[in-house]
C-alpha positions as CSV (number, residue, x, y, z in Angstrom):
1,X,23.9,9.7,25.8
2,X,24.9,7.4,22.9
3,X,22.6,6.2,20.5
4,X,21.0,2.7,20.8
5,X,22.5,0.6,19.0
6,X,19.6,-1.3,18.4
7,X,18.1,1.2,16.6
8,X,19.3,1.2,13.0
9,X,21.9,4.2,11.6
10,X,19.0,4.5,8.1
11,X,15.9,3.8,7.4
12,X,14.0,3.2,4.1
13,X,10.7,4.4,4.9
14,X,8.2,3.1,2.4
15,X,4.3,4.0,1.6
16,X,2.2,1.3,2.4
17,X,-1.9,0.8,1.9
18,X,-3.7,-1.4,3.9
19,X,-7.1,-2.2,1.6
20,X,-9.8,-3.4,4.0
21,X,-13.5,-4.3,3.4
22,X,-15.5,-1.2,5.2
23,X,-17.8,-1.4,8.5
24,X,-21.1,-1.1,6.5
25,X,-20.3,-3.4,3.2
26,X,-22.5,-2.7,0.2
27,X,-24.0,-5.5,-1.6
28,X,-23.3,-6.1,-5.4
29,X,-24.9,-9.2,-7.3
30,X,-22.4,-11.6,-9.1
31,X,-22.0,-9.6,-11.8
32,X,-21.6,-6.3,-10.2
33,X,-18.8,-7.9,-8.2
34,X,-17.0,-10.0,-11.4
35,X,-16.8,-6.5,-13.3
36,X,-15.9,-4.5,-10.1
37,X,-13.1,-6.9,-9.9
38,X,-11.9,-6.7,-13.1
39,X,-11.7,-3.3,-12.8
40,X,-10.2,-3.0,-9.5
41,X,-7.5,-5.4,-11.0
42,X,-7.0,-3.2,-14.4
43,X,-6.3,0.1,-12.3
44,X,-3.7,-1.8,-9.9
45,X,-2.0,-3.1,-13.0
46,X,-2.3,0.0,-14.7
47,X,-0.6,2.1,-11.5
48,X,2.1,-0.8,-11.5
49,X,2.9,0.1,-15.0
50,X,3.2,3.9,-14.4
51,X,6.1,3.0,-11.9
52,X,4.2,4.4,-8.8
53,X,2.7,1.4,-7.6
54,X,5.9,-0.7,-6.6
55,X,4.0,-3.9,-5.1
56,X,0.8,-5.4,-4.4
57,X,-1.7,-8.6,-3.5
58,X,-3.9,-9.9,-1.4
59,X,-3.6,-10.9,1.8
60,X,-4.8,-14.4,3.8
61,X,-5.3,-15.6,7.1
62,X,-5.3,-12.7,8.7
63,X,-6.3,-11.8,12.2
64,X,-8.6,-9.0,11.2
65,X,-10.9,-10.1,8.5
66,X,-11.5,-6.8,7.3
67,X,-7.9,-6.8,5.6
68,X,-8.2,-7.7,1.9
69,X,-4.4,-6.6,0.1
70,X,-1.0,-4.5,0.9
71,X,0.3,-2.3,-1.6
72,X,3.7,-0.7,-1.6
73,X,3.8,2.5,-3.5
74,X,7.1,4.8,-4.8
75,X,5.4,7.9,-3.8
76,X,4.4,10.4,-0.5
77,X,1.6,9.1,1.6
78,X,-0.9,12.3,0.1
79,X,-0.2,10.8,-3.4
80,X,-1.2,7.5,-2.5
81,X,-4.4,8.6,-1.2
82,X,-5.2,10.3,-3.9
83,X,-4.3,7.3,-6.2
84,X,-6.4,4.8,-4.1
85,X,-9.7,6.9,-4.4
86,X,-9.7,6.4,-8.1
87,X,-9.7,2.9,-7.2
88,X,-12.7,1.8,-8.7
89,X,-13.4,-0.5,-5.7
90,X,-12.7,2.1,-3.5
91,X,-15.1,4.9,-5.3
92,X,-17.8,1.7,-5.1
93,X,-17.7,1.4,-1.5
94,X,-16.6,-2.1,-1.7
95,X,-13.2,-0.9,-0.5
96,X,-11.8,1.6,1.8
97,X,-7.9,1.8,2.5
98,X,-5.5,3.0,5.4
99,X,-2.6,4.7,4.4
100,X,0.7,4.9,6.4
101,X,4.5,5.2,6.3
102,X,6.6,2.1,7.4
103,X,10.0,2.3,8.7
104,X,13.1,-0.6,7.6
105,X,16.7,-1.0,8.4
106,X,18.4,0.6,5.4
107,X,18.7,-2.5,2.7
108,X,16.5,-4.7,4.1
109,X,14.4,-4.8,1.5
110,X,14.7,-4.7,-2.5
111,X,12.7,-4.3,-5.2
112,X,14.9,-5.2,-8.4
113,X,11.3,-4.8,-11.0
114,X,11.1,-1.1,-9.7
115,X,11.4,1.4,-12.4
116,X,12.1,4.3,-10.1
117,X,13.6,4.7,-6.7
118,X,11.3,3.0,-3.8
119,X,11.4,5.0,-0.3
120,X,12.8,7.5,1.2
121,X,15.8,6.8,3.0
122,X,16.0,8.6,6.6
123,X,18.3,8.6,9.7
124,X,16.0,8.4,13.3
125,X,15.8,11.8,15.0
126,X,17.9,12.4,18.1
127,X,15.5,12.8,20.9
């Protein structure tokens, strides 16, 4: 059977994060929050620096509320998890994360700032 040729011949396939408010939210008072922040914001910067952390911001109007920022990282899935649990947001509670692989036509997508190669690049398996 020939292949679809809808379905692309490569694929970039990049680590996403997915940081979403948890189910049982902790309260913090105003200052608690303000240096949690900070914080959270001087560890992304810092991981952006190192190279490994490629992209990232918050997001808005969004269906599920719960979804706070996207990150796209230049390394395996196992070493993103491991990076976002030193998140200081993430340690706090205030935080939690989902982790996942995202599949895109080879060359869709660009990232001219990166200092090292971004994704994986990966041809569909036959079925």
């Amino acid at each position: 059977m020939p292949r679809d040729p809808n379905i692309p011949d490569a694929f970039d396939v990049y680590t996403l994060v997915l940081l979403r408010w948890p189910a049982a939210l902790p309260s913090f008072s105003d200052e608690e929050l303000d240096d949690l922040q900070r914080r959270h914001l001087a560890y992304r910067a810092q991981l952006k620096r190192d190279g490994v952390l490629v992209v990232n911001g918050p997001l808005g109007d969004s269906s599920d509320e719960s979804l706070r920022g996207l990150s796209i990282f230049a390394c395996d899935p196992d070493e993103a998890r491991r990076l976002s649990d030193g998140d200081p947001s993430v340690q706090a509670g205030r935080l939690t994360y989902d982790v996942m692989e995202w599949w895109v036509a080879s060359g869709a997508l660009g990232f001219p700032g990166a200092e090292r190669p971004v994704g994986d690049r990966r041809s569909m398996p036959d079925d």
